[in-house]
N, C-alpha and C positions, 0 to 999 in steps of 0.2 A: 419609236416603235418599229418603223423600218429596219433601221440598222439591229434592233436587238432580234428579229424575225431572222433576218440574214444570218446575221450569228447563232443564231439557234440551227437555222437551215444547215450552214458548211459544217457543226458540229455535230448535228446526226449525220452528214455524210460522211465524217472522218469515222465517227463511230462506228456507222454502218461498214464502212472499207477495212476499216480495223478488223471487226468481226467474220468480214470474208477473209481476213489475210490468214487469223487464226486458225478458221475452218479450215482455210483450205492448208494449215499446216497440220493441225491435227490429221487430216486423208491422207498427207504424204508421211507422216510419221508411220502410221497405219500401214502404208504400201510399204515403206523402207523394212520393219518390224515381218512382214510378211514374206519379202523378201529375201530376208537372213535365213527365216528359220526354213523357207524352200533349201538357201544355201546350205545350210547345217545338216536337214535332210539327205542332199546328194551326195555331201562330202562321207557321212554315217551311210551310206548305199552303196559307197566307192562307185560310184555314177562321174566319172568326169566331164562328160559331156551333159550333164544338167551342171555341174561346179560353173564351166565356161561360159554357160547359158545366162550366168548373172553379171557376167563381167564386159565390162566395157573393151574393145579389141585393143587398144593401148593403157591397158589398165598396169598398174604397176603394186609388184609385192616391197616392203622393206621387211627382209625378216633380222631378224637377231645375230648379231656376229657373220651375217654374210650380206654379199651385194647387193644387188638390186636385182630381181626378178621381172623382164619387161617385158609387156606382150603378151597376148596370148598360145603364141606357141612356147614361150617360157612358161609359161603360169599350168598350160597340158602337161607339160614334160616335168613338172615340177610336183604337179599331184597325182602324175599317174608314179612318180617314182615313190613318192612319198605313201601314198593308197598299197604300194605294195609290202607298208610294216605288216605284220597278224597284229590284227583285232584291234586296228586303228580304229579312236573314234574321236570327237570332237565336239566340243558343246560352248558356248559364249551368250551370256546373258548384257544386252547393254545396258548401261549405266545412264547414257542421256545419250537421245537423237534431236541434233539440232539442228533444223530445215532452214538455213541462210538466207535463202532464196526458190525460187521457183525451182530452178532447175540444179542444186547444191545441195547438201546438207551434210554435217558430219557427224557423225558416234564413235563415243568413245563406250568401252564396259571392261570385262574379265573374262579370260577364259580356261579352258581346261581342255588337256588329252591325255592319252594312254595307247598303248601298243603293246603289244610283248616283245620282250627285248629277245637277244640273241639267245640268253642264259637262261629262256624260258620262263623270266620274271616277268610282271607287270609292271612298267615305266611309265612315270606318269611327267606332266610336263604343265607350268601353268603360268599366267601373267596377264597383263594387259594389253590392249588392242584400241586403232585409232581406225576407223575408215573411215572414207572422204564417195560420199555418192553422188553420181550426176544422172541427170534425168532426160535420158535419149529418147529421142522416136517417143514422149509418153511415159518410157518404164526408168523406173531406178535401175541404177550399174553401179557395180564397185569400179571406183576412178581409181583410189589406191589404199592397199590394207598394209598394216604396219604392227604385229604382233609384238610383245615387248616381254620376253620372258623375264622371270624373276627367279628362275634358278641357273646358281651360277653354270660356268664351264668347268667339265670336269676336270680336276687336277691331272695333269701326267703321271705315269707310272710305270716305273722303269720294266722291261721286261720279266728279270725274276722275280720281281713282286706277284708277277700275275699265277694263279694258280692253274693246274693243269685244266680243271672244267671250264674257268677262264678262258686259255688258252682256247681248249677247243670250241668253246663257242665263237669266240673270233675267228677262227678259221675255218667251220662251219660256216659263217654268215659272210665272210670274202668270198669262197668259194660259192655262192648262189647269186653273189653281184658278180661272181667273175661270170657265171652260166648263162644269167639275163641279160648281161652284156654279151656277150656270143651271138645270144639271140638276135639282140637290135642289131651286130653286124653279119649277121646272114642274112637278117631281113632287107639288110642295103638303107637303112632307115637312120637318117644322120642324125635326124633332130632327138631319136631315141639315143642315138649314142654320145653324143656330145655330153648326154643330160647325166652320164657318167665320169664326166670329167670338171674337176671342181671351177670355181668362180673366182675361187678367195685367191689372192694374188701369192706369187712363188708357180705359180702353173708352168710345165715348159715339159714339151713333148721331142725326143729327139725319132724316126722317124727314117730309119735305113739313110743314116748318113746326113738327113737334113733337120735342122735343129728349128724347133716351132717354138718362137717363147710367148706367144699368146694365147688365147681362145679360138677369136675371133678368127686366126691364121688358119685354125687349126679346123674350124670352121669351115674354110673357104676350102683349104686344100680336101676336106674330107666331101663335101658337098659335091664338090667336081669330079673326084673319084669314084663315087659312089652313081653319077648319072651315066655310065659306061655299063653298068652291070642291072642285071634284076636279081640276082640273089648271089648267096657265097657258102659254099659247103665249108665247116669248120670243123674240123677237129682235134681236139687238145692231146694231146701225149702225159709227158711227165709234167705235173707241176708242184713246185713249195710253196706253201705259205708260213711265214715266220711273223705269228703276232709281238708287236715292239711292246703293245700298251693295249687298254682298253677299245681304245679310237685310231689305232693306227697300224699298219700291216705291211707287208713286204711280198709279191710274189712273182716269183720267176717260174714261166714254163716254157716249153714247146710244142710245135701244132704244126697242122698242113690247115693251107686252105685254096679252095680250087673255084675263082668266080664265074658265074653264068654270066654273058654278054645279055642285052637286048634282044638280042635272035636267038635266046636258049640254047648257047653253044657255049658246055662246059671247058674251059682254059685244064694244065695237066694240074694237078695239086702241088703249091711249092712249101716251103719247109719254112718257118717263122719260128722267134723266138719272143717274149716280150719280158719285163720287166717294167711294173706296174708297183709305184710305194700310194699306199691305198690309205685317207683318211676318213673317219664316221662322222659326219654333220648330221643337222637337226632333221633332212630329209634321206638317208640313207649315207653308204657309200660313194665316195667318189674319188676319185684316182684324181694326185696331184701333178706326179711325176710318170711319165712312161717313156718306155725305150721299147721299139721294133725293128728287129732286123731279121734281113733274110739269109740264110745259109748259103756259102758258095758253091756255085751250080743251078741254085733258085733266082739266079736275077731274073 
């Protein structure tokens, strides 16, 4: 009778512990669930600073046919460029939230977006998603999200296939990434400018004579350059754009640009050229290939 007491006793305890384990995964499903759809909210408000608010500071993106997005100043720079399609929006339903552990749990569901494209169409964009949450300080974080679209990549298309309206709406919409890029380097703002130059490998920046074949290089040397100055007057002259394809662009122009130092003492304006071969991914444009030089007399 003892021993079947005992037994009875460790087995409402397992019971019991059971039943808190549920509950208390049931509350974090609930938190995770409430979580998203705050996330879902900001991203539909183009709020980036509530997107960040849910992410863990080393949280990582895997998106679709490109690299890895790490960090949170990737993950800013990545939705405040993407936030900038028209009439982006975003919606994902999960399929199952699975709480591993206390402070773990992953969801997998489907999701769906749309933007207007260059051409004034409705684009729409749609597949699967995995994220992996961890439970900081108390609150859930996205550790890392992993989108998996389901439609393909666009097929290439040779230049004269493209129709004039074609055309100009690619040239249009290079031309408002070449403008916002201006902006980021007047602003003196690396991390805004970087976010214009792509991930995907073939990257290589030549650079008044010195040849950059990474990111990262390109990174460093622009970072250093940029803590000399507080701002940079631009201005662009003559510039071409020659759309190849859908997704892909050519443009050469000329400009003056004359940077403010630290003590707002504007330098004389010198004379630049660039040429920029320009590809469309899944968050905007981004320049693969660029070449800047400066005209003699401007060293």
């Amino acid at each position: 009778m003892r021993l079947a007491k005992r037994v009875s006793t460790i087995a409402l305890l397992a019971i019991a512990a059971l039943a808190e384990t549920v509950a208390a995964q049931s509350s974090d499903e609930r938190a995770i669930r409430a979580v998203g759809q705050e996330w879902q909210r900001a991203l539909n408000a183009h709020d980036v600073d509530r997107v960040l608010a849910v992410h863990a500071a080393d949280a990582i993106y895997m998106l679709s046919h490109q690299p890895l997005v790490s960090g949170a100043a990737a993950i800013r720079a990545a939705w405040t460029e993407a936030l900038k399609l028209p009439n982006y929006k975003v919606s994902w339903t999960p399929t199952k939230i699975d709480v591993a552990s206390p402070r773990v749990a992953t969801e997998y569901g489907t999701y769906t977006e749309s933007y207007t494209g260059p051409d004034g169409k409705l684009a729409t964009d749609g597949g699967n998603y995995v994220t992996i949450w961890h439970k900081i300080n108390g609150r859930w974080k996205v550790a890392v999200d992993a989108p998996n679209t389901t439609s393909p990549l666009p097929s290439p298309v040779a230049a004269g296939a493209l129709s004039d309206a074609d055309r100009a709406a690619v040239e249009a919409s290079v031309r408002q990434a070449t403008s916002d890029f201006v902006d980021a380097a007047e602003h003196v703002d690396a991390e805004r400018v970087l976010n214009f130059f792509t991930q995907s490998p073939g990257f290589a920046v030549a650079n008044n004579g010195v040849f950059v074949p990474s990111r990262d290089e390109f990174h460093t040397a622009l970072t250093g350059y940029y803590k000399g100055y507080k701002s940079q007057d631009i201005q662009i002259g003559d510039s071409r754009i020659v759309a190849l394809s859908p997704n892909t662009a050519v443009e050469t122009l000329i400009g003056t640009f004359a940077p403010v130092d630290n003590s707002g003492t504007k330098a004389a304006p010198r004379t630049f050229n660039w040429t920029f071969v320009w590809m469309r991914e899944l968050n905007g444009w981004k320049v693969i290939h660029g070449h800047q030089s400066f005209l003699p007399g401007n060293q």
